[in-house]
PATIVEX-257405 format. One record per residue (C-alpha): residue number from 1; residue in three letters; chain; x, y, z. Coordinates in nm, 3 decimals. Layout:
% residues N
+-----+-----+-------+---------+---------+---------+
:   n : res : chain :       x :       y :       z :
+-----+-----+-------+---------+---------+---------+
: NUM : ALA :     A :       X :       Y :       Z :
...
+-----+-----+-------+---------+---------+---------+
% end
This chain:
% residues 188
+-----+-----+-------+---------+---------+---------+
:   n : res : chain :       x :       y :       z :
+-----+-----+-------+---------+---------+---------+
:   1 : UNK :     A :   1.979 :   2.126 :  -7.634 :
:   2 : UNK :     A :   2.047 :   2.480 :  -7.776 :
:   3 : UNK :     A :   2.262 :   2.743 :  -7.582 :
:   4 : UNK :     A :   2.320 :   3.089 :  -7.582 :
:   5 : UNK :     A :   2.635 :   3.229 :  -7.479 :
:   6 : UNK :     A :   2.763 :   3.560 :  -7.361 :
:   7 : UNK :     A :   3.038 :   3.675 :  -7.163 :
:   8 : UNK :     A :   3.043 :   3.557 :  -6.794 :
:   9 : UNK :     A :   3.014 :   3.236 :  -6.583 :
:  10 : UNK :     A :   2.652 :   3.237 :  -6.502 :
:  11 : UNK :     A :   2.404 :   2.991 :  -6.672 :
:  12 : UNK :     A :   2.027 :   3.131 :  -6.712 :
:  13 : UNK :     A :   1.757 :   2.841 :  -6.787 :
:  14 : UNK :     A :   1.529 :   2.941 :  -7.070 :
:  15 : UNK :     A :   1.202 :   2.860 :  -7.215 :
:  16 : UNK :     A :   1.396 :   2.671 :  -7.508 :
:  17 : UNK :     A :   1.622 :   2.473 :  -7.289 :
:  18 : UNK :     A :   1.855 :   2.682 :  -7.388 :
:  19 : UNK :     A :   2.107 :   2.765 :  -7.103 :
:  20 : UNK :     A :   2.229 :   3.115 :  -7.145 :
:  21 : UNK :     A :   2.537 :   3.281 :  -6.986 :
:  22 : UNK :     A :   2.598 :   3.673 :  -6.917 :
:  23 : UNK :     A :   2.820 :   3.951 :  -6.958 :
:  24 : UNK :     A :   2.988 :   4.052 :  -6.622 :
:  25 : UNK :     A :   3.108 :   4.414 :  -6.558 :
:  26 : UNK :     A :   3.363 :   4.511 :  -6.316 :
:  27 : UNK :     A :   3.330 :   4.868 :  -6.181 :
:  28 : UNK :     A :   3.476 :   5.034 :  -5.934 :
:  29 : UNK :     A :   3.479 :   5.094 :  -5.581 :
:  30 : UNK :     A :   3.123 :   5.008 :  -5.381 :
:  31 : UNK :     A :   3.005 :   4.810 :  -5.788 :
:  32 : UNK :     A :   3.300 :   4.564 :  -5.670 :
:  33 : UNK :     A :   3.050 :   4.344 :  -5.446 :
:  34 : UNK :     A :   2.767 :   4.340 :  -5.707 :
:  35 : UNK :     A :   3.044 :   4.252 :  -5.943 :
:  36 : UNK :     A :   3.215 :   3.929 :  -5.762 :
:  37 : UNK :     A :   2.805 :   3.875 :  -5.625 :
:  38 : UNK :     A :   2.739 :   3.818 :  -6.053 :
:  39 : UNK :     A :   3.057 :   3.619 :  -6.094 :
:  40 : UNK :     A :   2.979 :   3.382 :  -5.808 :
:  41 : UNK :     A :   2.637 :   3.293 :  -5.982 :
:  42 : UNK :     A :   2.287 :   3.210 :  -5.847 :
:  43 : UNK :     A :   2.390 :   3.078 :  -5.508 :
:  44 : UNK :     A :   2.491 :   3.436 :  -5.345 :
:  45 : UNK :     A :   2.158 :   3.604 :  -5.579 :
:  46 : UNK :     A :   1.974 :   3.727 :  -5.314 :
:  47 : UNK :     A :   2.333 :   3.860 :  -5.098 :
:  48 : UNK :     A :   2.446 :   4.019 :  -5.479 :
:  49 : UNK :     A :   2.131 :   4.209 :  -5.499 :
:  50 : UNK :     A :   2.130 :   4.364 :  -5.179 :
:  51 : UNK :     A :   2.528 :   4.476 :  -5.251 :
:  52 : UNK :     A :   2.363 :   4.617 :  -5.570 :
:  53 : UNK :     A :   2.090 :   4.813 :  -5.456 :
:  54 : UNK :     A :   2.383 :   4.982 :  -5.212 :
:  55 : UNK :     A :   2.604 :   5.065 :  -5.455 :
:  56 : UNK :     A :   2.366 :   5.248 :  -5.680 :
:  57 : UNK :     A :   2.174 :   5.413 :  -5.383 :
:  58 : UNK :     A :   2.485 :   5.542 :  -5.219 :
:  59 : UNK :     A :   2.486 :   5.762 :  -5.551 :
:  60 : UNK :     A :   2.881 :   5.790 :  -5.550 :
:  61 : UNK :     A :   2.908 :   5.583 :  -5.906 :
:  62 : UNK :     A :   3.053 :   5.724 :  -6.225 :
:  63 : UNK :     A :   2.798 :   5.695 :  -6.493 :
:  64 : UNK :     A :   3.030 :   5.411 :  -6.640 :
:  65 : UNK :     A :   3.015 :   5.213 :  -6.261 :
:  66 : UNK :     A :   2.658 :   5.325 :  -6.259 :
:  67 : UNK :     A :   2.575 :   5.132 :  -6.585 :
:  68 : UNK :     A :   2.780 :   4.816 :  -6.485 :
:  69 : UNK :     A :   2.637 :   4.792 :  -6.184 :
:  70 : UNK :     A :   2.293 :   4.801 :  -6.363 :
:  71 : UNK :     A :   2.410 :   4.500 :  -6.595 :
:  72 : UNK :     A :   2.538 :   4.299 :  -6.323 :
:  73 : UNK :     A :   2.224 :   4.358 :  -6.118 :
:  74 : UNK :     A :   2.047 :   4.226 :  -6.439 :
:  75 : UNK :     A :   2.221 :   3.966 :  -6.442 :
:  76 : UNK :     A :   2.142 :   3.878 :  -6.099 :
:  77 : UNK :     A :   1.762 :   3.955 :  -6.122 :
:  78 : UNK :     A :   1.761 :   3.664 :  -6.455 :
:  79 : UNK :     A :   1.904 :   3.485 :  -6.229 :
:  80 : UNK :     A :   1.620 :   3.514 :  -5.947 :
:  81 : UNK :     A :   1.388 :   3.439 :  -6.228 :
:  82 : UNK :     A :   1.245 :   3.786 :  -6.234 :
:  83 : UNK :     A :   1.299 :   3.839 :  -6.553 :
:  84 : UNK :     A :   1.090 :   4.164 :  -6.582 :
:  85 : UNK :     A :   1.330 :   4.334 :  -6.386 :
:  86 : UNK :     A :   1.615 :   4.218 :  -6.505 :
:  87 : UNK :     A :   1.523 :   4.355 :  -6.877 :
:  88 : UNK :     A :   1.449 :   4.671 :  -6.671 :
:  89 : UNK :     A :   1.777 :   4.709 :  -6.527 :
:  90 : UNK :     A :   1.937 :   4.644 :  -6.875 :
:  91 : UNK :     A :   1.741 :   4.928 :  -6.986 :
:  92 : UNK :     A :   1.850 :   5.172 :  -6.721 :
:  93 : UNK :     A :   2.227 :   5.045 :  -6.793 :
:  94 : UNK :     A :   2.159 :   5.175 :  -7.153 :
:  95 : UNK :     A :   2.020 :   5.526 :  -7.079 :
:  96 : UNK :     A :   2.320 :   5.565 :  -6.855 :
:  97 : UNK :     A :   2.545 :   5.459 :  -7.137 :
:  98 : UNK :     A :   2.416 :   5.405 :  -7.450 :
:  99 : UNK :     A :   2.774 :   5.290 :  -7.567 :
: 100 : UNK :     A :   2.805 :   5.004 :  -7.349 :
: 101 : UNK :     A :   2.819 :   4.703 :  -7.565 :
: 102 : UNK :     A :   2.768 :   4.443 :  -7.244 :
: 103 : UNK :     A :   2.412 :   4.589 :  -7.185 :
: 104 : UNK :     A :   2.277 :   4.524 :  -7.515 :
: 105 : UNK :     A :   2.400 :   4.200 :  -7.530 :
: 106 : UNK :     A :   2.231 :   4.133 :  -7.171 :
: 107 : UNK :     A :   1.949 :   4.277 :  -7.293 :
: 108 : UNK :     A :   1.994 :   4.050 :  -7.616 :
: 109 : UNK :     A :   1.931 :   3.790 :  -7.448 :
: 110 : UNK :     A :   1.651 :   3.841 :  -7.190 :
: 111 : UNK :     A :   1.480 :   3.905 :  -7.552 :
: 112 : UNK :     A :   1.632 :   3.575 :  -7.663 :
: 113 : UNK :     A :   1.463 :   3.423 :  -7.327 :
: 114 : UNK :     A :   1.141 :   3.528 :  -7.403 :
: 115 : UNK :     A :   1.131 :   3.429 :  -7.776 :
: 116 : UNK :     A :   1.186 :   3.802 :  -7.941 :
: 117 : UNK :     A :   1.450 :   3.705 :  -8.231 :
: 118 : UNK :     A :   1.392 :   4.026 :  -8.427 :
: 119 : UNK :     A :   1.480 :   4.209 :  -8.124 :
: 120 : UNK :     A :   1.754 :   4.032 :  -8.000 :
: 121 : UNK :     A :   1.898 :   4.032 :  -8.319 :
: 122 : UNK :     A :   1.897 :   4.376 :  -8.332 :
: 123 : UNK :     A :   2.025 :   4.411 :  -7.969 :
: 124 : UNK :     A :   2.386 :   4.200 :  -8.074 :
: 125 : UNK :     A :   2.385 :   4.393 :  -8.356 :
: 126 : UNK :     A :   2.468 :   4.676 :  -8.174 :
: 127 : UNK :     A :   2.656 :   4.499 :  -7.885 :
: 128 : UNK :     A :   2.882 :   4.386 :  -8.203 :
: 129 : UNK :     A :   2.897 :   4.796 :  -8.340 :
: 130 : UNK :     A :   2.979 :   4.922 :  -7.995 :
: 131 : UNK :     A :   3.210 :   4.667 :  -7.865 :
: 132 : UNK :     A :   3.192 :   4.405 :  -7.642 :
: 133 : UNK :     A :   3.535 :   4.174 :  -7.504 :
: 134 : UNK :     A :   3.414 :   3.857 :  -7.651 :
: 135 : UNK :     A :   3.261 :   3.933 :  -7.948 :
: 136 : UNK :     A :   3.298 :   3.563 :  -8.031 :
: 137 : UNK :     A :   2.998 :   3.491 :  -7.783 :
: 138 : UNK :     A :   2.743 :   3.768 :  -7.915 :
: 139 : UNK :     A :   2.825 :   3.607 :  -8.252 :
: 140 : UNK :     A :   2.698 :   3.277 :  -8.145 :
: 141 : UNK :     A :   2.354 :   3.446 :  -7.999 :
: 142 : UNK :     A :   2.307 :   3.605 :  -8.303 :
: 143 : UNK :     A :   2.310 :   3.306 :  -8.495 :
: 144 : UNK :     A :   2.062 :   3.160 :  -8.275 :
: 145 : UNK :     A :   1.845 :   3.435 :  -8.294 :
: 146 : UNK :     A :   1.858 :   3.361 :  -8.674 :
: 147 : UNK :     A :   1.854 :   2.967 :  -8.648 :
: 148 : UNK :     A :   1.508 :   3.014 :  -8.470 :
: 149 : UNK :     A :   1.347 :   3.203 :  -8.774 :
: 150 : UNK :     A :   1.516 :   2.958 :  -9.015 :
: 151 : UNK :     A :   1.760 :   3.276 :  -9.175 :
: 152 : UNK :     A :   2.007 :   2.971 :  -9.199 :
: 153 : UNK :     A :   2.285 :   3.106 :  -9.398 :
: 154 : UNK :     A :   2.285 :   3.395 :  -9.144 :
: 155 : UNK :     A :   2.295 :   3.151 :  -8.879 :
: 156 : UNK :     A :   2.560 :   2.937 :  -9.047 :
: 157 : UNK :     A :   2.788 :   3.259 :  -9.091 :
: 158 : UNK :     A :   2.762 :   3.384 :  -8.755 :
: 159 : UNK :     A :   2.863 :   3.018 :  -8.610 :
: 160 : UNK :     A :   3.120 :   3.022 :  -8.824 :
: 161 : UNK :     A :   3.243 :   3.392 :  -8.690 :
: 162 : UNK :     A :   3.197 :   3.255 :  -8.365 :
: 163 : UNK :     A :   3.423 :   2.972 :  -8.395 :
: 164 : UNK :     A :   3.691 :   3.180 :  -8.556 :
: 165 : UNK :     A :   3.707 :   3.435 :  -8.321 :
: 166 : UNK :     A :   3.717 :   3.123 :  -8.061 :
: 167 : UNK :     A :   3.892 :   2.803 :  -8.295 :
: 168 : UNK :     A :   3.769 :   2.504 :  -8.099 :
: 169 : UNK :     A :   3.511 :   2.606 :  -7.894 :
: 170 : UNK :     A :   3.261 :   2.370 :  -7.864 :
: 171 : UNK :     A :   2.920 :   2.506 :  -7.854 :
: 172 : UNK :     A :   2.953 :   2.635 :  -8.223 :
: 173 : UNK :     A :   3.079 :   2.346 :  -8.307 :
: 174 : UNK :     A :   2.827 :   2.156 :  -8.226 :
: 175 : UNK :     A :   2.578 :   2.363 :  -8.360 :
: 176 : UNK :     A :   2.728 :   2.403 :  -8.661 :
: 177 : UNK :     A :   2.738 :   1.969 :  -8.680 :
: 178 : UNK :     A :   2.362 :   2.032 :  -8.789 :
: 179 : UNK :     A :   2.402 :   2.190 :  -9.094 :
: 180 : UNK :     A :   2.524 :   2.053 :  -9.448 :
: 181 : UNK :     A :   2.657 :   2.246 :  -9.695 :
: 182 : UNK :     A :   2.529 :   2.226 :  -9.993 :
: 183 : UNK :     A :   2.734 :   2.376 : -10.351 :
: 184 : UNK :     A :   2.484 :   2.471 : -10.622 :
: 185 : UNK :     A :   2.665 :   2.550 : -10.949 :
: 186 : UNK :     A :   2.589 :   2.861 : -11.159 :
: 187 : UNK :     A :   2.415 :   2.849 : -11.450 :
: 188 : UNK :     A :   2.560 :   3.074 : -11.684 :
+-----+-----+-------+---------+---------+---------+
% end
């Protein structure tokens, strides 16, 4: 079994049987109760929306709480299996704030979900220029975004990144258990 790994404590099933977890945002103020509705996972989905949909149509959100809210809501829609609108809400998070490393690694890996390497790829590329808090985690999508298209010695790099930003961790690891290393000399 593969997994993908981002920053929070929610697990996303995936056409791989991968299991996938997602970046959490705190914001402020009426964004807490979508917040601690992504953190508590599928079970309070349907509660976490609704807290969601308040906070961003009171309209009293900074652009920063705006854009959280957005990613958590994402998160919560993957996790209603309406996936559609969860890659939508990522979306919105980024107009609102393009800098906001957590949305483009969500958005990484609804891509991911649905099979679109190149485009995930690029999505935890940038994730990884803007900043996220656990860079170890995009790291380790990234190199399954390149395991799936065979770009092993990307792959192999980016597990290994992973691990050293997290020593002992034990998804990379495991994936990196697959691989052999293999010395060529150099003619010359």
């Amino acid at each position: 079994m593969r997994f993908l790994i981002s920053l929070g404590a929610l697990a996303l099933l995936v056409p791989a049987s991968a299991a996938a977890q997602s970046t959490i945002i705190i914001g402020t103020s009426q964004a807490r109760g979508c917040y601690e509705a992504a953190m508590s996972g599928a079970s309070r989905t349907g509660s976490g929306l609704e807290r969601c949909e308040a906070a961003l149509e009171a309209g009293q959100l900074s652009r920063r709480d705006r854009a959280a809210t957005e990613v958590n809501m994402g998160i919560l829609l993957a996790h209603a299996g309406r996936h559609g609108e969860a890659m939508d809400a990522y979306n919105r998070a980024i107009d609102i704030r393009p800098d906001l490393g957590e949305a483009w690694l969500n958005r990484g890996i609804a891509h991911l979900e649905h099979r679109d390497y190149a485009t995930a790829e690029a999505d935890f590329t940038r994730a990884l220029e803007l900043g996220v808090r656990e860079e170890h985690k995009v790291y380790f999508n990234r190199a399954m975004t390149y395991d799936a298209r065979e770009q092993y010695p990307q792959a192999y790099a980016d597990f290994q990144m992973a691990l050293e930003l997290s020593p002992g961790w034990p998804l990379p690891l495991r994936e990196l258990e697959r691989y052999e290393v293999v010395r060529t000399p150099v003619n010359g």
